[in-house]
C-alpha positions as CSV (number, residue, x, y, z in Angstrom):
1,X,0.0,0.0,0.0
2,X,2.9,2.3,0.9
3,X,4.6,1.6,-2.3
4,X,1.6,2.3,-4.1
5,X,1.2,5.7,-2.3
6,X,4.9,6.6,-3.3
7,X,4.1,5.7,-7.0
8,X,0.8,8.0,-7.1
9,X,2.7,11.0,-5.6
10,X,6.1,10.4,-7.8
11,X,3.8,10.6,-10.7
12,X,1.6,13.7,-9.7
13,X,4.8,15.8,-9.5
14,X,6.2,14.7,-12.1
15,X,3.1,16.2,-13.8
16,X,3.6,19.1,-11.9
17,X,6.8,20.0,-12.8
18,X,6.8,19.1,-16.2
19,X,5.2,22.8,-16.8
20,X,7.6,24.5,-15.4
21,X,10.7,23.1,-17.1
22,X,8.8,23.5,-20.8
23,X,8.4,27.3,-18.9
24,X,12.0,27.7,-18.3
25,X,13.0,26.6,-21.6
26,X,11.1,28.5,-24.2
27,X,12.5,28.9,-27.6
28,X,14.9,32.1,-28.9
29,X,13.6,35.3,-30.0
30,X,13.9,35.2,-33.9
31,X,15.1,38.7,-33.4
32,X,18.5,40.0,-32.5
33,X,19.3,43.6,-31.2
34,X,22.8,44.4,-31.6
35,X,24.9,48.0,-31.6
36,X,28.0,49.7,-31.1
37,X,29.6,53.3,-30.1
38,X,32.9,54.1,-32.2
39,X,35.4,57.1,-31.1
40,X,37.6,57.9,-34.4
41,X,40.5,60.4,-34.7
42,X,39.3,61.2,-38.4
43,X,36.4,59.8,-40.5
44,X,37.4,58.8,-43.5
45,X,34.5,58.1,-45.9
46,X,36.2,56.2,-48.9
47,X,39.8,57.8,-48.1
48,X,38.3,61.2,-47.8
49,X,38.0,63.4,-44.2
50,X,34.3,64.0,-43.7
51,X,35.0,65.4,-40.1
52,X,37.6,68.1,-41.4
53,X,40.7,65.9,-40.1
54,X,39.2,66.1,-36.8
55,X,38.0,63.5,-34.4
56,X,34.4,61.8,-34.4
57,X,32.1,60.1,-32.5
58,X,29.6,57.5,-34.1
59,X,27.0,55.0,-33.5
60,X,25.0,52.4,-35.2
61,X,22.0,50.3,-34.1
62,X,21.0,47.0,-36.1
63,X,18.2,45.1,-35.8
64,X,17.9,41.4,-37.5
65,X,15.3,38.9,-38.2
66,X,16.3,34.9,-38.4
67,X,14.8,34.6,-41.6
68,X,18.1,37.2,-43.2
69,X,16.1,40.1,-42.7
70,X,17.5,43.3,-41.1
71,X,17.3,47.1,-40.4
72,X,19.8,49.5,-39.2
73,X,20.9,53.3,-38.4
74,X,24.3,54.6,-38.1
75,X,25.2,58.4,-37.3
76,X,28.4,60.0,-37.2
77,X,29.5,64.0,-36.6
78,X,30.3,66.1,-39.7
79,X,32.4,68.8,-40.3
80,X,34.0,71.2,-43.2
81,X,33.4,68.9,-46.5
82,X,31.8,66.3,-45.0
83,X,28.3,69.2,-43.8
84,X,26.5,68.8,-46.5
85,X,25.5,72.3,-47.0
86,X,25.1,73.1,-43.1
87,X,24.8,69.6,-41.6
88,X,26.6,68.6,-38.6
89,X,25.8,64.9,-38.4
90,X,25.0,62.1,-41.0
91,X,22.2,59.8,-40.1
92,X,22.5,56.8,-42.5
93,X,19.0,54.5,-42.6
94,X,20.4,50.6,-43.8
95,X,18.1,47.9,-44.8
96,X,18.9,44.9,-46.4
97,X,18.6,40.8,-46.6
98,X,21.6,38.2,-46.0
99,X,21.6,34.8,-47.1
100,X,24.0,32.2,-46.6
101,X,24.9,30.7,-49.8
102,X,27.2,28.2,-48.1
103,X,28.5,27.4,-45.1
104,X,31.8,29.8,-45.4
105,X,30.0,31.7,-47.8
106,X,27.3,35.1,-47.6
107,X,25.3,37.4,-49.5
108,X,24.3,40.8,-48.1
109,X,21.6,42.8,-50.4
110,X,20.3,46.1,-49.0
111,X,20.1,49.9,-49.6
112,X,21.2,52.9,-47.9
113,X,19.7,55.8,-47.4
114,X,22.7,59.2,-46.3
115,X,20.7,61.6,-44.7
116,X,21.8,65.2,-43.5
117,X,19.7,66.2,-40.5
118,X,19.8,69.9,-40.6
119,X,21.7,70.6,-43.9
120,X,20.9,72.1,-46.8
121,X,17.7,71.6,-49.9
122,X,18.7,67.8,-51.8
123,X,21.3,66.2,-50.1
124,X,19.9,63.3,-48.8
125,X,20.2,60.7,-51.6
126,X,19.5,56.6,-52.0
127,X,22.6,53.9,-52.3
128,X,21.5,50.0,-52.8
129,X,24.4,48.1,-52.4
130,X,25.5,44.0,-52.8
131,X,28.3,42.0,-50.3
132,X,29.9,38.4,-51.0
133,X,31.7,37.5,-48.3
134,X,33.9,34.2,-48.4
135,X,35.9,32.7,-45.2
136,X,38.7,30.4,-45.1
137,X,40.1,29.2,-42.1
138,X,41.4,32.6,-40.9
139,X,41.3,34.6,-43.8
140,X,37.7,36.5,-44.5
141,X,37.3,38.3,-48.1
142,X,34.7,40.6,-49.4
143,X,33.9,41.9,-52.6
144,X,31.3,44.7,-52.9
145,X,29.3,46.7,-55.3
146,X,27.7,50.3,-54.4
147,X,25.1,52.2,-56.8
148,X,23.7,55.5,-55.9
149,X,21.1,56.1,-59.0
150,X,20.9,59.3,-60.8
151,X,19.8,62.0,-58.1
152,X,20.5,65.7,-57.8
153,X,22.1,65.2,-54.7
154,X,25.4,63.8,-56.9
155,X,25.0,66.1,-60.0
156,X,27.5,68.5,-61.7
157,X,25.9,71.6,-60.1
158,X,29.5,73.5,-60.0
159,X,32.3,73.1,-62.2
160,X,35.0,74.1,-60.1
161,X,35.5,75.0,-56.3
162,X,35.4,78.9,-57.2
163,X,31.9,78.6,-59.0
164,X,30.8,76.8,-55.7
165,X,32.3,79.9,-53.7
166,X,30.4,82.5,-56.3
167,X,27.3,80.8,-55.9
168,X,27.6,80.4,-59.6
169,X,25.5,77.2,-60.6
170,X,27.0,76.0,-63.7
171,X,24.1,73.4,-64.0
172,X,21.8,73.7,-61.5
173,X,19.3,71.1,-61.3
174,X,21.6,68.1,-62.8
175,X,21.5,64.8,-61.3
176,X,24.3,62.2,-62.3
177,X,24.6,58.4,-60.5
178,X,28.2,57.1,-58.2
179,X,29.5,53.4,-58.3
180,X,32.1,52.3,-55.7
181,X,33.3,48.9,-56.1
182,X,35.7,47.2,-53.4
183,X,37.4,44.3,-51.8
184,X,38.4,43.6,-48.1
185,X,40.5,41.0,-46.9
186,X,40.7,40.3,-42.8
187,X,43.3,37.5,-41.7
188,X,42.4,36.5,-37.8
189,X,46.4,36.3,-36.3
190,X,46.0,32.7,-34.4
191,X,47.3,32.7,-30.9
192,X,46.4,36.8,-30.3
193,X,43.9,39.2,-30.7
194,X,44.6,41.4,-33.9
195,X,43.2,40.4,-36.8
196,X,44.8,42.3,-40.3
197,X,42.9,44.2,-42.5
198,X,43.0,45.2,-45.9
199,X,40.9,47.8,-48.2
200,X,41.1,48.8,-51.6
201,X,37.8,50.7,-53.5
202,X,37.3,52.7,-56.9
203,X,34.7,55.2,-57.2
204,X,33.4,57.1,-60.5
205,X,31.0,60.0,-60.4
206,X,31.0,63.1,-61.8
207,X,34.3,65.6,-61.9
208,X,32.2,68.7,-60.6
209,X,30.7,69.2,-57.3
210,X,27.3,69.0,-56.4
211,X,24.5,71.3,-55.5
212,X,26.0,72.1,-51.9
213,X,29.6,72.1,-53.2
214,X,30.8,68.3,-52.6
215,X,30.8,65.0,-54.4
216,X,30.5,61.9,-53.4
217,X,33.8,60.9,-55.9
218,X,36.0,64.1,-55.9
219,X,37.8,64.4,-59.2
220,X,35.3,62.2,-61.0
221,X,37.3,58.6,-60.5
222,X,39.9,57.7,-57.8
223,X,41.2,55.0,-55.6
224,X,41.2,54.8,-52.2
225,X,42.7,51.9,-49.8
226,X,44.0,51.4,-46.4
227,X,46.1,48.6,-44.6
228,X,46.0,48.1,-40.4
229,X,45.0,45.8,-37.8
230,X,42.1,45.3,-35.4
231,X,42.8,44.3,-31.8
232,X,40.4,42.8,-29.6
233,X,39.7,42.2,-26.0
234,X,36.2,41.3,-25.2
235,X,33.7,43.7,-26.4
236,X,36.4,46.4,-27.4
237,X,38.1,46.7,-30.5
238,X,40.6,49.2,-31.3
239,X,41.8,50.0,-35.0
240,X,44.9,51.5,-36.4
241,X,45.2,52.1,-40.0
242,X,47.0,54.1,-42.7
243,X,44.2,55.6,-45.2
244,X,44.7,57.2,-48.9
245,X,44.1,57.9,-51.8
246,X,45.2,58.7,-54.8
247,X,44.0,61.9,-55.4
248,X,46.5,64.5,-55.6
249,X,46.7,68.1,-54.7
250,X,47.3,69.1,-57.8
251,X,44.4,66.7,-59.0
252,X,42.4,68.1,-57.0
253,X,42.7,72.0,-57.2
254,X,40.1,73.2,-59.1
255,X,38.1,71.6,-56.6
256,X,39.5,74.6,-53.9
257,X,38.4,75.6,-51.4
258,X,35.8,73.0,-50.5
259,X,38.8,70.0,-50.6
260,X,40.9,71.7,-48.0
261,X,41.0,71.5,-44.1
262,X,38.7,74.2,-43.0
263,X,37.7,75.1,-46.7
264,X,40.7,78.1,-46.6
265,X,42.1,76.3,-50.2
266,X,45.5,74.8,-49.2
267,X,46.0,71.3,-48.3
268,X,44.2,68.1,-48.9
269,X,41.3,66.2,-46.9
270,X,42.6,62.8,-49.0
271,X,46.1,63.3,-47.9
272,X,47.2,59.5,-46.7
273,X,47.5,59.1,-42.8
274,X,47.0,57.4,-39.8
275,X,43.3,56.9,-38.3
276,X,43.0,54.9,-35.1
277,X,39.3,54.1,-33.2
278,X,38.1,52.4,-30.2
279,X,34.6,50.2,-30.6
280,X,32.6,49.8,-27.9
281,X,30.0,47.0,-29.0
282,X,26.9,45.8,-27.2
């Protein structure tokens, strides 16, 4: 009778607390909320200074879906060439799909949209873009295709830098299109933290500047690349690379004085030089 008793109870809790383990162990959000904080000593947007050679602080915000699906901000602080016609921050708004083609192998498919919070009449324009990314062992490579459509925001509006001073439209109104192609290598450094990092890009647009004196490819075509290293501890990553390009000053004069530190017409904002950040990621 005893054992009987024992048997009845054993099985009544088992009942009970079968509940609270299928409780406990409910399945994973299908969504993922990730993000990071970046402190840069220059931002370099394809090998040229948006920030005026000075320091900047960003952000981004991502938000993905299981099924490849995501969303995304990013904002950085502007300055000199980089305003935009009186903007001090750019707000980009990312959307895009990945799929995994393989197991080492990825394809990213979205669109950007560069926004200038606070800037000047048609500067805000549209850039979808495509990402295949490969990994070997240690070695990670990506090859990537940007096109910004024809929009006013990248048309010949100004000649030269000195009809942009005038206020002399040469063309206003025109809207021409920008394609950046690139590849990236990264090679993790097995046994340590740093990982090695490799860019080269090409962009052609037009050879004038736009309707708030800039261009999203000065000088028409150019190359930009930069070699460094990342080094990680935890959720911190700090960067140190060497950034050109090969525009030249004399290349690049009759864009003056928008291409110059502080817009006074001597120098170069795609001088080559060192850019070092710390990442904060959460």
């Amino acid at each position: 009778m005893h054992s009987l008793r024992f048997a009845a109870a054993a099985v009544l809790l088992t009942g009970l607390a079968t509940p609270a383990v299928a409780q406990d162990t409910a399945p994973p959000s299908p969504v993922t909320v990730s993000g990071s904080v970046t402190l840069a000593t220059d931002y370099r947007l394809r090998g040229v200074s948006q920030s005026d050679k000075d320091g900047a602080i960003q952000g981004g915000l991502t938000i993905a879906h299981d099924s490849g699906f995501y969303v995304g901000a990013w904002g950085s602080n502007l300055s000199g060439w980089g305003t935009f016609g009186g903007s001090n921050m750019e707000l980009d708004l990312i959307g895009g799909y990945k799929h995994k083609l393989a197991d080492n192998a990825t394809l990213d498919v979205g669109l950007t949209w560069y926004m200038y919070p606070g800037g000047a009449s048609k500067t805000d324009y549209a850039e979808p873009y495509v990402k295949l990314s490969g990994t070997t062992g240690p070695a990670t490579l990506t090859a990537s295709a940007f096109y910004a459509p024809r929009q006013q925001a990248l048309g010949k509006w100004y000649r030269t830098g000195a009809d942009a001073a005038a206020g002399v439209y040469t063309d206003a109104g025109d809207k021409q299109d920008n394609l950046y192609l690139t590849g990236d290598g990264a090679f993790a450094i097995a046994g340590t933290p740093l990982t090695a990092k490799a860019h080269i890009g090409h962009s052609w647009g037009n050879d004038g500047l736009g309707p708030n004196a800039t261009s999203a490819a000065p000088t028409g075509d150019y190359w930009d690349w930069s070699l460094g290293a990342d080094a990680t501890y935890k959720t911190l990553t700090l960067n140190v690379s060497y950034v050109d390009t090969d525009i030249t000053r004399r290349r690049a004069a009759y864009l003056q004085p928008s291409f110059s530190r502080g817009q006074d017409g001597t120098g170069s904002i795609a001088d080559g030089t060192i850019v070092a950040s710390l990442t904060a990621a959460f």
